[in-house]
Wavefront OBJ file of the C-alpha trace (Angstrom):
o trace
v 51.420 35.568 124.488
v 54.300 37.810 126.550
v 54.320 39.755 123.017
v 51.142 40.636 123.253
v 51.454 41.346 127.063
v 54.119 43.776 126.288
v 52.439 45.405 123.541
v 49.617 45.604 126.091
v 51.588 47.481 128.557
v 53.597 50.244 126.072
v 49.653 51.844 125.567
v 49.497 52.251 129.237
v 50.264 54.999 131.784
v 54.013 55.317 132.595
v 54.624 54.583 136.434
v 56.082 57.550 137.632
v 60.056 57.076 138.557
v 61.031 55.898 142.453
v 63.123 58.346 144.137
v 65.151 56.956 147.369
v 62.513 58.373 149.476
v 60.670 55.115 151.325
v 57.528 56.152 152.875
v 58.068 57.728 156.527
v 54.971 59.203 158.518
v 56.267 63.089 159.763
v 53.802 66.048 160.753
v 53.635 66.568 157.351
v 52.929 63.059 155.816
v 50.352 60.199 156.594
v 50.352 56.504 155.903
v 47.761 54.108 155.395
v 48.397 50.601 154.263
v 46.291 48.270 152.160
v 47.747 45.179 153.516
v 45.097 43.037 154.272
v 43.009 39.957 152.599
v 42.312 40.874 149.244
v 40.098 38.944 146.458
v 41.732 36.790 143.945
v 42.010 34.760 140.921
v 43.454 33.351 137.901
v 42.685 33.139 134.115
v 42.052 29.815 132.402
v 45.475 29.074 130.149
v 42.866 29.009 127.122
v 41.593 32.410 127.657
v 44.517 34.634 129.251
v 42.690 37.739 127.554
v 39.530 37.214 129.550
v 39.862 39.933 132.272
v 41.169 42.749 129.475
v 38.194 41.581 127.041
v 35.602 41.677 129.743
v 37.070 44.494 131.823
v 37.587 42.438 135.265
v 38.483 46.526 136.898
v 35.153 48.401 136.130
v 33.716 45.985 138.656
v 33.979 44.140 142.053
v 36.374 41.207 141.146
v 33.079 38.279 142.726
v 30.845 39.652 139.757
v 33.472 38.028 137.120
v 33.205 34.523 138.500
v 34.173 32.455 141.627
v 37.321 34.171 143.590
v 39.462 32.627 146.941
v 40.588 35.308 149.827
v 44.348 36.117 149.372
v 46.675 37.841 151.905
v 48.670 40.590 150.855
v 51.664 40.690 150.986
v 52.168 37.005 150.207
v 53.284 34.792 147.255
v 50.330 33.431 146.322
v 51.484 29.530 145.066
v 51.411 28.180 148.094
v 48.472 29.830 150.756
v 46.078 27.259 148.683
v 45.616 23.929 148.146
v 45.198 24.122 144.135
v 48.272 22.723 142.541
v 47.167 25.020 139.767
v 47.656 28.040 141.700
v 50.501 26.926 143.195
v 52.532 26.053 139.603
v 50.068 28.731 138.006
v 51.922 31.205 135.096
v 50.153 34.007 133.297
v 47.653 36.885 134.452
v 46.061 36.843 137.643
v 43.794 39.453 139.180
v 43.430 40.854 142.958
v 40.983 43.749 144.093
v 40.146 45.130 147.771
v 37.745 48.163 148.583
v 38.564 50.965 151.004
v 38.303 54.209 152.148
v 40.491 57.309 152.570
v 39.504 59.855 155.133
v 37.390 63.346 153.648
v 40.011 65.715 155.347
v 42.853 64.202 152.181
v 40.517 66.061 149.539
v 41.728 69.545 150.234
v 45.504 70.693 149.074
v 46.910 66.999 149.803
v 49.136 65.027 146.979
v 48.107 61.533 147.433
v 50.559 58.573 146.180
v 49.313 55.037 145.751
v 52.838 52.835 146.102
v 53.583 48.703 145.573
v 56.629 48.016 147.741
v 56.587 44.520 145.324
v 54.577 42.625 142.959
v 55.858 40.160 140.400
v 56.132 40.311 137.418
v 54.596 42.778 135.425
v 51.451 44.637 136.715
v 48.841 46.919 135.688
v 47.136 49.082 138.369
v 43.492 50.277 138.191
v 41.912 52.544 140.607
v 38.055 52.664 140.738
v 38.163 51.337 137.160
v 40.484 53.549 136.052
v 44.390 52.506 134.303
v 46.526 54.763 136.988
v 49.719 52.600 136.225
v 52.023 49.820 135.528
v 55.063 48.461 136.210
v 57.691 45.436 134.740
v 59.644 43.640 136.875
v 59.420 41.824 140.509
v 61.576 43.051 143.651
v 61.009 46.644 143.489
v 58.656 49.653 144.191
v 56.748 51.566 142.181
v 53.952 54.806 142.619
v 52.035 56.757 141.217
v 49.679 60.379 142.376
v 46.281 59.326 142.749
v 44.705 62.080 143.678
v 42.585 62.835 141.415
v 41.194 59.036 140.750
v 40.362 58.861 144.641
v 36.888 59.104 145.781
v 36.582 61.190 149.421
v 33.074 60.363 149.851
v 32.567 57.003 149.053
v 33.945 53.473 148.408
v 37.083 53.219 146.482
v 38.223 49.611 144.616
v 41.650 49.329 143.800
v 42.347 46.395 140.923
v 45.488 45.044 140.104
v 46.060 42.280 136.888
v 49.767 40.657 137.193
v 51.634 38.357 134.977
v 54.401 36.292 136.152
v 55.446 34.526 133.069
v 58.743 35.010 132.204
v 60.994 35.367 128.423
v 64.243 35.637 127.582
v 63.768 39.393 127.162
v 63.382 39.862 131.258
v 64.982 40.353 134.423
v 65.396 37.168 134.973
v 64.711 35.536 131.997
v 62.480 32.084 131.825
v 60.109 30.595 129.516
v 57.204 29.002 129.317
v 56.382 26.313 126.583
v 52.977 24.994 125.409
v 52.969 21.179 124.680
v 51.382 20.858 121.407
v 49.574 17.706 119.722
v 52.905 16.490 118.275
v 54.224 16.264 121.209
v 51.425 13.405 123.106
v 48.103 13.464 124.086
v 49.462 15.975 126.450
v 46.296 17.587 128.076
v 44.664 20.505 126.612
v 46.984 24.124 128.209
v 49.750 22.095 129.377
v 53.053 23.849 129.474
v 56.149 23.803 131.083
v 58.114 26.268 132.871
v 61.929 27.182 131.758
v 64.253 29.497 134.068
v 67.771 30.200 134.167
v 67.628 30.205 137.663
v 67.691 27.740 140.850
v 65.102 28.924 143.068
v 61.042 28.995 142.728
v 59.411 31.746 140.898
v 57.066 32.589 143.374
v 54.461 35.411 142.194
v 51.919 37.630 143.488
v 51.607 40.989 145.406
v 54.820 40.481 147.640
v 55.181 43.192 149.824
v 53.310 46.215 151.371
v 50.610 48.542 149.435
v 49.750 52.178 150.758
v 48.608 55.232 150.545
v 51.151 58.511 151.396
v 50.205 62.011 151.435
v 52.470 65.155 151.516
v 51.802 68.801 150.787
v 50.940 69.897 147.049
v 54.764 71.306 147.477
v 56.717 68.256 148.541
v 60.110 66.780 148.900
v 60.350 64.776 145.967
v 64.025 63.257 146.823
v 66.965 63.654 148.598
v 70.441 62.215 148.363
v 73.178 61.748 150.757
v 76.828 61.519 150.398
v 79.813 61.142 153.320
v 83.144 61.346 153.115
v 85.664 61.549 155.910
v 88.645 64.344 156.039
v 90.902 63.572 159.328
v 88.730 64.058 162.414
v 85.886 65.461 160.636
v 82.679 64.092 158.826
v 81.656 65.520 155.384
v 78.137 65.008 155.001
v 76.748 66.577 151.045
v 72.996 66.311 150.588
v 70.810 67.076 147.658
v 67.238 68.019 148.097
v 65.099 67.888 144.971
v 61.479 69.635 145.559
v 58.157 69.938 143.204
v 54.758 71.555 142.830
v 51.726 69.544 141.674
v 54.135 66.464 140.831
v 55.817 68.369 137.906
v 57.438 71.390 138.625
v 60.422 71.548 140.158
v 60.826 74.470 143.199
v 63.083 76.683 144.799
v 61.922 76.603 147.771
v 63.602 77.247 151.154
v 65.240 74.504 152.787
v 66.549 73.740 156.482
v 68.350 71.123 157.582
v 68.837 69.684 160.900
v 71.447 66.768 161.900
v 69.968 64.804 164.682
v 72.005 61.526 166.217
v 70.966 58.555 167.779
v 69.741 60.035 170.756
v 67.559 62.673 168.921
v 70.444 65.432 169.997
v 70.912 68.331 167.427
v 74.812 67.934 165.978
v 74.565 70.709 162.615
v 72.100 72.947 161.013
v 72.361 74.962 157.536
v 70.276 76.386 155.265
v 69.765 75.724 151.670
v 68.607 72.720 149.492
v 71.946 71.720 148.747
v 75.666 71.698 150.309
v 77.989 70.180 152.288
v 77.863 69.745 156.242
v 80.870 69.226 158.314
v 80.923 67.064 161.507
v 83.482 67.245 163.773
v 84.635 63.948 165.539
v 81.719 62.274 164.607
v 80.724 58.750 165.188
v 81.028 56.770 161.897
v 79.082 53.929 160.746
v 80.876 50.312 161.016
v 80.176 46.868 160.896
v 79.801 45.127 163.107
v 82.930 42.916 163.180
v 84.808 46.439 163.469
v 83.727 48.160 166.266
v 81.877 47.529 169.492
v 79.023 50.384 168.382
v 78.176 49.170 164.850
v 75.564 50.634 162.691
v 75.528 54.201 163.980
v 72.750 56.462 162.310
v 72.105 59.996 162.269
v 69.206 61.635 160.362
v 68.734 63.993 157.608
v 65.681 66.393 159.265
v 64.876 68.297 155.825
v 62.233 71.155 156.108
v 61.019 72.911 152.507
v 58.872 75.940 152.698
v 57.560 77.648 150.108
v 54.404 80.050 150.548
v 52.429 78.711 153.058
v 53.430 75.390 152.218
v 55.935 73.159 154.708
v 57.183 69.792 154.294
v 59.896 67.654 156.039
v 61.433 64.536 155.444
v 63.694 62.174 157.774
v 66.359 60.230 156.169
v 68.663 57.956 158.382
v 71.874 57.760 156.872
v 75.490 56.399 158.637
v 78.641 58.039 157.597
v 81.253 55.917 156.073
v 83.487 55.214 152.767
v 84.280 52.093 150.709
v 87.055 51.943 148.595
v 88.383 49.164 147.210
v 92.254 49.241 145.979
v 94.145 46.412 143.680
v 94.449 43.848 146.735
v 91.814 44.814 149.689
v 88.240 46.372 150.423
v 88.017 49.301 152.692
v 85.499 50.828 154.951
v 86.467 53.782 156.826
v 90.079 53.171 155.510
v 90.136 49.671 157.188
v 90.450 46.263 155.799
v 87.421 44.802 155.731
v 86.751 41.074 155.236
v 83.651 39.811 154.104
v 81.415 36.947 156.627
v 78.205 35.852 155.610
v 75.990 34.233 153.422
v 74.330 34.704 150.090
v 70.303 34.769 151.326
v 67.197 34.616 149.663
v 63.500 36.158 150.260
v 61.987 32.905 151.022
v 59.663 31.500 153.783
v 56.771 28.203 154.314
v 53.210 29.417 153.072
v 54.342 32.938 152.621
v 56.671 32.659 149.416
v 58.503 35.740 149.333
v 55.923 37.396 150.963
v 56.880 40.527 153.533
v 57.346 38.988 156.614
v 58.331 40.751 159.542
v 59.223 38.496 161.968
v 61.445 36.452 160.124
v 63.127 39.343 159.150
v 63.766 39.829 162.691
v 64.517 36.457 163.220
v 66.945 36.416 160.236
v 69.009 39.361 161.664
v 69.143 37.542 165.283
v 70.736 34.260 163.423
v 73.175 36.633 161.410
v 74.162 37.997 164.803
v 74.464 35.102 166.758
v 76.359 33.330 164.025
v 79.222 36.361 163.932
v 77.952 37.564 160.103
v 79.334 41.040 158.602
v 77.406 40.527 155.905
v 75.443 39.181 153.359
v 74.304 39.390 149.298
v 70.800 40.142 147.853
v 71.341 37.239 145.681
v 69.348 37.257 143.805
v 67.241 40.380 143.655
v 66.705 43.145 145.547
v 65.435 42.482 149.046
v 62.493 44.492 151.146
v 63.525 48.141 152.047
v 62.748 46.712 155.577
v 65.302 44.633 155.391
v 67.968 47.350 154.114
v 66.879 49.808 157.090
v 67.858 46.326 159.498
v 70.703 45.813 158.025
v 71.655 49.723 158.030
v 71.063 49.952 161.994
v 72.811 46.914 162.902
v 76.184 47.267 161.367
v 74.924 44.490 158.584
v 77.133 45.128 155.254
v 75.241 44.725 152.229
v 76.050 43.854 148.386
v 73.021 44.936 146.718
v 72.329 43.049 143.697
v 69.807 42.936 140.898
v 67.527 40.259 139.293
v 69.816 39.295 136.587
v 70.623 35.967 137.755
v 72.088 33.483 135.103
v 71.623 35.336 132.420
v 72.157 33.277 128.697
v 71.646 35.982 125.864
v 72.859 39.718 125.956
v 70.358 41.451 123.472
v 69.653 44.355 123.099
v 65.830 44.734 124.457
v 67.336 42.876 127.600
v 70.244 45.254 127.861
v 67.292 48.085 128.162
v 65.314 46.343 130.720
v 68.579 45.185 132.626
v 69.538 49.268 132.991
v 66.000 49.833 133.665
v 66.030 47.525 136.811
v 69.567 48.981 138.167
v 68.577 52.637 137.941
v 64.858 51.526 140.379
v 67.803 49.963 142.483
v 70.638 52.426 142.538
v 67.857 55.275 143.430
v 66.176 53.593 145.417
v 69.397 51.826 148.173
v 71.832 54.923 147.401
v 71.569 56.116 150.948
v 71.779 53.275 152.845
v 75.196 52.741 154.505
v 74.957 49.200 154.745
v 75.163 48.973 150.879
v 78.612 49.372 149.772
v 78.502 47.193 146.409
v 76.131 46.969 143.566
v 76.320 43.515 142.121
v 75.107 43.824 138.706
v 74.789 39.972 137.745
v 74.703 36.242 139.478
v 76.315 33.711 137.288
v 75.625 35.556 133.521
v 77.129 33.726 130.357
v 79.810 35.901 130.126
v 81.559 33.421 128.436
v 80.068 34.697 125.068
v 81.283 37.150 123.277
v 78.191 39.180 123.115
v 78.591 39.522 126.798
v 82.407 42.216 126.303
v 79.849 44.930 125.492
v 77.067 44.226 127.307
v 78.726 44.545 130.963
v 80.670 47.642 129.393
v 77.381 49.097 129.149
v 75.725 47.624 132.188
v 78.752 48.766 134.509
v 79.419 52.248 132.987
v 75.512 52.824 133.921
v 75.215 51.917 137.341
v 78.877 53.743 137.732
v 77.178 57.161 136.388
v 74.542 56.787 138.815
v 76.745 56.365 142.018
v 80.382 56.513 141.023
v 80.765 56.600 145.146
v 80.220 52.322 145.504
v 82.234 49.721 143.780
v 80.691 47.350 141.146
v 80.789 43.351 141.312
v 79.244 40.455 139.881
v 78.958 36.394 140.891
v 81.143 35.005 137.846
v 80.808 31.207 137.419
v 82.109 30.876 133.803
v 86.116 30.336 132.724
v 87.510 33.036 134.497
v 90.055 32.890 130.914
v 87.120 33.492 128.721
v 84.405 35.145 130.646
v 84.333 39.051 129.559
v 82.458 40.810 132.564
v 85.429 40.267 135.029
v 87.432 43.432 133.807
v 85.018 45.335 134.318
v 84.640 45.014 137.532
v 85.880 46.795 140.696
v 86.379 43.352 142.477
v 85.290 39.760 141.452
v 82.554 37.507 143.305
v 83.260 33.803 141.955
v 80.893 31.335 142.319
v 82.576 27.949 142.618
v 81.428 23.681 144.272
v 84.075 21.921 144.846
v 83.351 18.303 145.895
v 79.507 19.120 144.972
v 78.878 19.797 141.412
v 82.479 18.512 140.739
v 84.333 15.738 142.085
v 81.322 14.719 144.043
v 82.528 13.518 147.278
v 85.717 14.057 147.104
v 86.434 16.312 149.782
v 90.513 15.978 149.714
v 90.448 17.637 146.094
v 89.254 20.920 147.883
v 91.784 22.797 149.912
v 94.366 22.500 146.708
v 92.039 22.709 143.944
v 90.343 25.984 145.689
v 93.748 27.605 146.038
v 94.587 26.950 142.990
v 91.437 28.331 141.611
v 91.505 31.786 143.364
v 95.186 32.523 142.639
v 94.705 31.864 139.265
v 92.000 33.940 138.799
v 93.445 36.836 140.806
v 96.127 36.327 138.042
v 94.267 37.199 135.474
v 91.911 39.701 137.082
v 94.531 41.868 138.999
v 91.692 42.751 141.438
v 90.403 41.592 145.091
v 88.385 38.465 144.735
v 85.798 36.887 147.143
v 84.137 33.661 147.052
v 80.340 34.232 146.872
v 79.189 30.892 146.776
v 80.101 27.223 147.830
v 78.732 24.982 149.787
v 76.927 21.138 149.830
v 73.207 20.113 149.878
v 72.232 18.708 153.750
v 69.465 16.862 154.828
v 68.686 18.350 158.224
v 69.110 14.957 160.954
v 71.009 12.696 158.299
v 74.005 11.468 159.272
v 76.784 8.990 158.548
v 80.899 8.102 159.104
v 82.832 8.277 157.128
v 80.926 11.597 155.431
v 78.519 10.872 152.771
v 77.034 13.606 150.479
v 73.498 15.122 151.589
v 74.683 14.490 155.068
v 75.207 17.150 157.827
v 78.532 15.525 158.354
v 79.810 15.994 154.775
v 78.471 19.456 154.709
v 80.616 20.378 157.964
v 83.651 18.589 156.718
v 83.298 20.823 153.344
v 83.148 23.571 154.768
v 86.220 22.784 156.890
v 88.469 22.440 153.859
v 87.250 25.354 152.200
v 88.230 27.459 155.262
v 91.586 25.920 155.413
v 92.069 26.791 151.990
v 90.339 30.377 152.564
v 93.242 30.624 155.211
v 95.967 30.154 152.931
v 94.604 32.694 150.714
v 94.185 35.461 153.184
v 97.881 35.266 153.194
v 98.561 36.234 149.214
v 96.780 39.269 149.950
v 94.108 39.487 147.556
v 91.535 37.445 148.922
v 88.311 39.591 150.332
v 85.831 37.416 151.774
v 83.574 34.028 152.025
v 80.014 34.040 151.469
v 78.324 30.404 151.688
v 75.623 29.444 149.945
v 73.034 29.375 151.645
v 72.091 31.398 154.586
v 68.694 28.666 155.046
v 67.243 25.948 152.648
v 64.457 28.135 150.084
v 62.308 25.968 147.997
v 62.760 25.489 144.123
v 60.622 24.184 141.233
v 60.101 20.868 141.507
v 63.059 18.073 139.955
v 65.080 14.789 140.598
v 68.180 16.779 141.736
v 66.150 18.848 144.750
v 64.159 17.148 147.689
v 61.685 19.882 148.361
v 64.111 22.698 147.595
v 67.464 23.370 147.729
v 69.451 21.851 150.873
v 71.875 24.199 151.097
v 71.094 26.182 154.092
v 72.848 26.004 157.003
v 69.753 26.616 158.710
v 66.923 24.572 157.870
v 63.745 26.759 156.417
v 62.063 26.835 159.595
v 65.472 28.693 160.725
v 67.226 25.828 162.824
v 70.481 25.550 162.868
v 72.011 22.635 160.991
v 75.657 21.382 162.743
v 76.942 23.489 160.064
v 76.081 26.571 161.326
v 77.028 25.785 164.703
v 80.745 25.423 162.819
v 80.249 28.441 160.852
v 79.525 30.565 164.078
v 83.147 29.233 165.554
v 84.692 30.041 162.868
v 83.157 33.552 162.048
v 83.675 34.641 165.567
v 87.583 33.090 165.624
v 88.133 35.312 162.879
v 87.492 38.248 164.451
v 88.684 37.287 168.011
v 84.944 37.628 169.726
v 84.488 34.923 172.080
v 81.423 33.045 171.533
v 78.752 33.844 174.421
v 75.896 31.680 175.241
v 74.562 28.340 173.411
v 77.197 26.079 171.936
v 79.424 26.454 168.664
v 81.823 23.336 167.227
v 85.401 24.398 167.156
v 87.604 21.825 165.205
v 91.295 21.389 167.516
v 93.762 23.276 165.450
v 96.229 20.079 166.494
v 93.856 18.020 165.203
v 93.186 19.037 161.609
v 94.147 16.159 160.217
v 91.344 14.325 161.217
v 88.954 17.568 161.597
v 87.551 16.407 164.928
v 85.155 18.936 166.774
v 85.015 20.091 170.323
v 81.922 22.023 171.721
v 82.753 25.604 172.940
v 80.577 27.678 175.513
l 1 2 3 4 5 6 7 8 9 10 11 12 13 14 15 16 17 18 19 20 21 22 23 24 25 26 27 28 29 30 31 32 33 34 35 36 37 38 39 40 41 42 43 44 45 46 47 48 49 50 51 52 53 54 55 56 57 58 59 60 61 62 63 64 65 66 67 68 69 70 71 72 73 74 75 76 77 78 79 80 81 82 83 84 85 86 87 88 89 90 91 92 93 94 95 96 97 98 99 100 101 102 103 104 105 106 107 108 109 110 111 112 113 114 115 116 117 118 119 120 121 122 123 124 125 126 127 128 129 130 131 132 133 134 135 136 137 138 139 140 141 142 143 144 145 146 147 148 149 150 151 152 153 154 155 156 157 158 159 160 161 162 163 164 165 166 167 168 169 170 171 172 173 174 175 176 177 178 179 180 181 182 183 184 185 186 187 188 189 190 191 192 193 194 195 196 197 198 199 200 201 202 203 204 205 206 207 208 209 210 211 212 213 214 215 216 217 218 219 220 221 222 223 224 225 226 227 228 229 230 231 232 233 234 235 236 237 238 239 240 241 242 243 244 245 246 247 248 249 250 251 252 253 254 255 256 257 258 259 260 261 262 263 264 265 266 267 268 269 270 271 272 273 274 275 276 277 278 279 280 281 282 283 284 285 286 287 288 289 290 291 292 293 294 295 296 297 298 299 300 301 302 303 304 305 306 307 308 309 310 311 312 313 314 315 316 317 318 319 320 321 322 323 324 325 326 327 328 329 330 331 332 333 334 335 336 337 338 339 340 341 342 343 344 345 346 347 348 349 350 351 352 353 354 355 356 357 358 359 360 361 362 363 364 365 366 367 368 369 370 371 372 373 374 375 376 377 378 379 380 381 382 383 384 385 386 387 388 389 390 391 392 393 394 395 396 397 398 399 400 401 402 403 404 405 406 407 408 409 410 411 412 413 414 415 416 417 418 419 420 421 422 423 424 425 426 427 428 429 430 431 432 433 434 435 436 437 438 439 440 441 442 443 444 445 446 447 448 449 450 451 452 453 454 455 456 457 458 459 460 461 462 463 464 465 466 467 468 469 470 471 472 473 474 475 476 477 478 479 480 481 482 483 484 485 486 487 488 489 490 491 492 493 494 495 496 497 498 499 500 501 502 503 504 505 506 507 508 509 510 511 512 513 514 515 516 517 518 519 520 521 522 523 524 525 526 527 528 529 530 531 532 533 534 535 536 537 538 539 540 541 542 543 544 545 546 547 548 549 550 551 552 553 554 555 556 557 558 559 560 561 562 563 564 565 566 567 568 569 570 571 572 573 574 575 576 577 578 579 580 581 582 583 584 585 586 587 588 589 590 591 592 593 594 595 596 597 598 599 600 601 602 603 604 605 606 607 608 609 610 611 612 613 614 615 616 617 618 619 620 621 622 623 624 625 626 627 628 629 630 631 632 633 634 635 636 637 638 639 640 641 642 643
């Protein structure tokens, strides 16, 4: 069937190519959103091709059959009570009516933008094909101007497929049980992935409307780079004409900081700015004003025609040498968590408030940072983590990748360049991870992340490259080719299960021999125990929140002792909260990991994590309470409770 699908797809319109530019209201540009509750359905397993065949988009979704209300944005799998819907794979269809004020007909360039849907999706707008796109996690647009209606009713219809193949980004399967099999009944199938976390599906984050002038700002891109006391800021500012040709227009551009004050102004559409003693952007481990932004004002004129554009951006470097990462020419140790989009009812739904809530835990627990593991997050969260002093390694949907051909190697470079133009001027991002756990192993893999890396180097040779390496680190073949190495590793969890006196040696062991053979800074992006939030027992006993805290006690005295060799960059646990999963024997309604439950309460783990991220960095710990283990005492690991 996802042959056909694709075949499907390559006699559709192209979606036009993101630029970095997110959607920003100005006196030149409006916004209206389409997220609302939209109509919805599925397709019968026996008859995928039904809404194609009968043409579901030339009319109101409710004349094709019975349909349910479905927010958007939202996974859909779990706002129902339908076990189908919830486990459902293959083509389902949305639609939602609207209007668009009369005054956009006149000398207006109208773009209709998904922040999100997964997986691949075909856009119709009053029963017109206007686009498509393959792939979850990031945005893509398209001009609609001309398949708008200013006087009437407009019906936007979108069809969306979330199966999975080995040929996507991730890859998964799904598998038809067949008579040989059992009287299995009649469309039965199973679901594969490569990957540990539930493939949730729908329209996942915002759809709108933009306008700009018919002569727009079409993108922009920001460099910094800091010479002694003095900020270099270069900017880029690409311009067209009816979507298509590219100006010369005249340009202005206006430094503002953070209290709106006026710091530089040049002309031109592209150059270099210099800032004397300017405030830089840090994390916020670093410095007691993290997160500093100025914007990018950019004015275009050409005729009669004027656009502008605002573009935060901080001003910072990252460098990483053979034994340390650098921002700003400082060491800079990595504190945080890998994450995941994930939330009750809404899936991986937008959700505003617990992206709020999210960056309030990070905080309180003394964070620097975190990984997109394992996709790119919502640009909302990327502007939250650029304003708060968050640091960010950006990576892509290529999580445990098993086969390196070459139609995957296409849609694998396809996916980094929507990434690496879309996050290249956020400060907060200062790595591109390129893969989370890949069979690199194989030998098919040596070229493969030659290729992958060289690409996403050519695009922004200004970040470093990394990827979450679980394989031999003496066989795997992407290592080299990275600028530092992310290893994902589970002592006393997937190995030597409940052992936890194998980990302090066994960890140091691991990391120095790695570094051996990489020559490069390594961090440890994952490790970590499953915890039942409440269980508890002495001695420690695995799923319990007392094994979890005594884990994570022996990696950090083993993360101590490799601080000292020099090499050693940073500790990410895994996870930042629990995130549900398909359903299987080895998960009790999704993975445990979390330090915070999924409703965001802290387990007693992350009530030891916050001691010992804010220990690290000498903060004292301010307000509600935080478990500091007695250095005298380590021996026996025994907590005290610090106010």
């Amino acid at each position: 069937m996802l042959r056909n699908i694709f075949i499907l797809l390559c006699s559709l319109l192209v979606v036009e190519k993101v630029k970095s530019l997110f959607p920003r209201e100005s006196l030149t540009r409006e916004i209206k959103l389409l997220n609302d509750v939209w109509n919805f359905r599925i397709c019968h397993q026996h008859d995928q091709n039904a809404g194609f065949r009968e043409q579901w988009f030339k009319a109101p979704l409710f004349e094709t059959g019975e349909i349910i209300p479905m927010p958007v944005p939202s996974s859909f799998n779990d706002i129902t009570q339908n076990k189908t819907i919830r486990d459902y794979l293959g083509w389902s269809w949305y639609d939602k009516e609207f209007y668009v004020p009369q005054r956009w007909s006149k000398n207006l360039r109208i773009v209709l933008r998904f922040e999100s849907a997964h997986y691949l999706t075909i856009v119709y707008l009053n029963g017109r094909e206007v686009m498509n796109h393959t792939g979850g996690h990031l945005p893509f647009e398209t001009d609609v101007t001309q398949f708008l209606s200013y006087s009437s009713l407009n019906r936007i219809t979108v069809a969306l497929n979330n199966t999975l193949s080995d040929k996507t980004i991730p890859q998964g399967s799904k598998t038809f049980k067949n008579k040989k099999d059992g009287p299995y009944p009649p469309g039965f199938y199973v679901q594969g992935t490569s990957f540990d976390f539930f493939n949730y599906a729908g329209i996942h984050r915002s759809v709108l409307l933009y306008t700009m002038p018919v002569a727009y700002i079409d993108d922009l891109l920001i460099t910094t780079d800091i010479s002694n006391n003095t900020g270099l800021v270069s900017y880029s500012v690409t311009s067209l004409v009816n979507s298509s040709q590219q100006l010369n227009p005249e340009c202005s551009i206006h430094i503002i900081d953070k209290v709106g004050k006026e710091v530089a102004s040049v002309t031109g559409c592209s150059g270099v700015i210099s800032i004397k003693n300017p405030k830089l952007w840090w994390p916020n481990t670093m410095h007691q004003d993290p997160g500093y932004l100025y914007k990018l004002h950019t004015i275009i004129k050409w005729k009669n025609i004027v656009d502008e554009y605002y573009q935060p951006f901080g001003i910072r470097t990252v460098k990483v040498t053979k034994d340390q990462f650098l921002i700003n020419g400082k060491p800079f140790y990595f504190m945080g968590f890998g994450k995941h989009e994930d939330s009750n009812i809404r899936g991986k739904g937008l959700d505003m408030p617990l992206i709020i809530k999210d960056f309030n835990l990070i905080q309180w627990i003394g964070a620097n940072s975190f990984r997109t593991s394992h996709y790119p997050y919502a640009e909302e969260i990327m502007d939250q983590a650029d304003a708060q002093g968050i640091v960010v390694i950006d990576e892509c949907p290529a999580v445990g990748l098993t086969s390196f051909g070459e139609d995957l190697l296409q849609q694998h470079k396809a996916v980094l360049h929507e990434l690496v133009m879309r996050d290249r001027n956020h400060p907060s991002v200062v790595a591109w991870s390129v893969a989370n756990e890949p069979s690199s192993a194989k030998a098919s893999a040596d070229k493969y992340f030659s290729e992958i890396t060289n690409l996403v180097k050519s695009l922004d040779p200004t970040r470093p490259v990394t990827a979450a390496i679980n394989a031999d680190y003496t066989k795997e073949k992407a290592g080299k080719y990275l600028d530092f190495v992310m290893l994902n590793h589970y002592f006393a969890w997937y190995s030597d299960v409940g052992s936890t006196e194998v980990i302090t040696p066994l960890l140091v062991n691991f990391m120095s021999k790695a570094h051996d053979v990489y020559k490069k800074p390594i961090m440890m992006s994952e490790y970590g125990a499953d915890t039942i939030a409440g269980l508890h027992m002495d001695p420690p006993f695995i799923f319990t929140e007392d094994y979890q805290t005594e884990l994570m006690m022996l990696h950090h005295k083993a993360f101590d002792i490799l601080r000292s060799k020099g090499f050693f960059v940073g500790e990410h646990i895994w996870n930042f909260a629990d995130f549900m999963t398909i359903q299987q024997i080895t998960r009790v309604v999704g993975n445990k990991k979390g330090i915070f439950t999924r409703e965001r309460q802290p387990k007693a783990s992350a009530k030891l994590l916050r001691c010992r991220y804010h220990s690290l960095v000498n903060r004292t710990i301010v307000g509600s309470i935080a478990y500091c283990p007695h250095p005298q005492l380590s021996s026996d690991y025994q907590c005290s409770n610090t106010v």
